[in-house]
C-alpha positions, -999 to 999 in steps of 0.1 A, spaced: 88 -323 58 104 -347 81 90 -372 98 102 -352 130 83 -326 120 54 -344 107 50 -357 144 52 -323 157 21 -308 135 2 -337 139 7 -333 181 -3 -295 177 -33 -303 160 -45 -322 188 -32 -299 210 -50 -273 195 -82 -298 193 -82 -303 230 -78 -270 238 -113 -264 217 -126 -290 237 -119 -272 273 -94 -305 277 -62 -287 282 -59 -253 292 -48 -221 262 -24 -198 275 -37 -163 272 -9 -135 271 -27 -101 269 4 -77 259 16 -98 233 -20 -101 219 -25 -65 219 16 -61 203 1 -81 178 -32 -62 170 -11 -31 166 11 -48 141 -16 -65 121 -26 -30 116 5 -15 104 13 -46 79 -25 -38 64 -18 -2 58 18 -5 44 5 -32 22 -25 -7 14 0 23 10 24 0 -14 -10 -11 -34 -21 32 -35 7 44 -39 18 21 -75 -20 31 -86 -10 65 -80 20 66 -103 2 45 -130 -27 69 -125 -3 98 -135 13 84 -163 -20 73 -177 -30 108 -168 -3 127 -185 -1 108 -219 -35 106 -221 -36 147 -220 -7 145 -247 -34 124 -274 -55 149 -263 -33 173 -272 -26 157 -305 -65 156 -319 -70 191 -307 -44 201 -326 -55 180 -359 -86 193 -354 -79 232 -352 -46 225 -378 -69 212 -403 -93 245 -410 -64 273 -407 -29 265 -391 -22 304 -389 -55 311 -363 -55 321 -330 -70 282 -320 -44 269 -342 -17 285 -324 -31 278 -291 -35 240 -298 -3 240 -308 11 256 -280 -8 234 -254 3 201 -273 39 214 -268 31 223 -233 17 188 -224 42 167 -244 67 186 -221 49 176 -191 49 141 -200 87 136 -209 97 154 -182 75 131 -157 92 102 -173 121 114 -175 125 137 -141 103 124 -120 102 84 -119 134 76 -111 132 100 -79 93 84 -67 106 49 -74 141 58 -48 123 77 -23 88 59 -22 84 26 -40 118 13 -30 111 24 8 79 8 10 88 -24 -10 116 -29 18 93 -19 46 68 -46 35 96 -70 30 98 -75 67 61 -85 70 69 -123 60 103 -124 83 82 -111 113 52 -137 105 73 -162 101 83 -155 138 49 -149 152 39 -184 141 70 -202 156 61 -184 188 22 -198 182 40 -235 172 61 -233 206 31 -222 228 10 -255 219 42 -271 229 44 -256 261 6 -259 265 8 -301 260 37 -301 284 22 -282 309 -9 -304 305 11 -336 307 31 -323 335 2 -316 357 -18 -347 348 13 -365 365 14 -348 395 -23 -350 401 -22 -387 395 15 -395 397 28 -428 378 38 -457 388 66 -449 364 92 -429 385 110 -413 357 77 -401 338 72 -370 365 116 -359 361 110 -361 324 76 -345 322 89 -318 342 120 -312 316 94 -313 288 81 -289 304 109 -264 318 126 -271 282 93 -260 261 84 -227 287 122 -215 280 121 -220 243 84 -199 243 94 -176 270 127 -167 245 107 -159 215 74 -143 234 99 -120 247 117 -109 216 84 -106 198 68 -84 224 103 -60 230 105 -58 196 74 -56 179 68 -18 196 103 -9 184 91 -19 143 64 0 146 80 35 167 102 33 140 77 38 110 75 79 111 113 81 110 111 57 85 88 72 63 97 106 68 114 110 42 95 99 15 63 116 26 85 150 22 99 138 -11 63 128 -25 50 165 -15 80 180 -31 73 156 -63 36 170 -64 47 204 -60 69 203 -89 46 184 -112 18 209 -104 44 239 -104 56 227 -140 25 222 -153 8 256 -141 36 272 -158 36 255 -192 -1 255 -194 -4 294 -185 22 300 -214 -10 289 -236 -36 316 -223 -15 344 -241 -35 329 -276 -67 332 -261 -82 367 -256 -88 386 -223 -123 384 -217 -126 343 -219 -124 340 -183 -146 368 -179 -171 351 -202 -166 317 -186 -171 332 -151 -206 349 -166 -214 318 -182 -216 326 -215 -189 301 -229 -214 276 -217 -242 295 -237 -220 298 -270 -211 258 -268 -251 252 -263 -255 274 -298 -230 252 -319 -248 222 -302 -280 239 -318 -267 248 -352 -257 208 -356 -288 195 -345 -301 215 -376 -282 199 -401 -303 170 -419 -269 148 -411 -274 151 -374 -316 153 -372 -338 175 -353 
């Protein structure tokens, strides 16, 4: 930092110190603290949508490979006694039906969520520290104006015997309200604009994510129902009724009987 600009913080401090203190008077400017609120709340939930929506994708890759191990001991385990059964077959089946599902996630569906939803919002959120960085110039340049304002009307309540402290007091003054005035006004004409502009902005991606869910969802009813044709027609039935539940609690039984397992 420069010793120009070391000067400056160092005055804003006190400035802002005073101003605590009831010793010089805080400019209040309603719209653009009400601009502001509004965009403090769209920069949390795009931050909070960037943050979901990467646990989202992780979530589904975890989800789908960890269905594919699945796969792969249900498939040892029914291989194992008789590789020419029914459950054989089936496991079988649904192991090639969910290591399907995850290559073609990899393979068909990353590339598309990363272009239409991670890129978009990684850009979106890119703009957060440009527009910040503005906001606090503007907050820099209104303690300026504030300490010239101060100054100015300190002279003119008890003028100086100095005649050239109330001329140059005044362009402190005239100087530091046009330099806030400048960037207030952009910030408040264009901080509504940012934030109309989010549903055309996110448009679409929100279409492309439901389109990406439907097809994930779509492929995988499909694969998976491919695997029902090794399992007989009254499963369903007997799942509905209750008694799958009723012949897993008799297996449970007969192993509890073993001396390996105890009473």
């Amino acid at each position: 930092m420069s010793w120009s600009g070391f000067k400056k913080s160092v005055n804003r401090a006190g400035t802002t110190l005073l101003q605590k203190t009831g010793q010089i008077e805080r400019t209040v400017d309603r719209e653009f603290t009400e601009e502001e609120a509004k965009y403090r709340i769209f920069e949390k939930e795009c931050q909070a949508l960037q943050k979901d929506g990467k646990a989202y994708w992780d979530s589904m890759r975890a989800m789908t490979a960890a269905q594919a191990r699945i796969a792969e001991t249900i498939e040892m385990f029914y291989g194992a006694a008789d590789q020419t059964s029914e459950g054989a077959m089936a496991a079988h089946a649904y192991k090639r039906a969910v290591d399907d599902l995850d290559g073609g996630f990899g393979r068909e569906l990353d590339l598309p969520y990363r272009t239409a939803m991670s890129e978009p919002l990684g850009k979106m959120c890119a703009y957060f520290p440009v527009v910040n960085e503005h906001i606090m110039k503007r907050n820099k340049k209104l303690l300026d104006y504030d300490a010239a304002r101060s100054r100015l009307r300190k002279l003119v309540d008890k003028p100086s015997e100095d005649p050239t402290k109330l001329p140059r007091a005044q362009q402190e003054h005239d100087e530091a309200k046009e330099v806030f005035d400048t960037l207030n006004d952009q910030l408040v004409t264009e901080l509504p604009q940012l934030l109309d502009l989010r549903v055309p902005y996110f448009d679409p991606s929100f279409e492309a994510m439901i389109r990406m869910q439907a097809k994930f969802a779509e492929e995988g009813y499909e694969k998976l129902s491919g695997v029902q044709r090794y399992f007989s027609d009254s499963v369903r039935d007997d799942y509905a009724a209750g008694q799958l539940d009723a012949q897993v609690e008799g297996v449970l039984q007969e192993m509890r009987e073993l001396s390996i397992c105890g009473a």
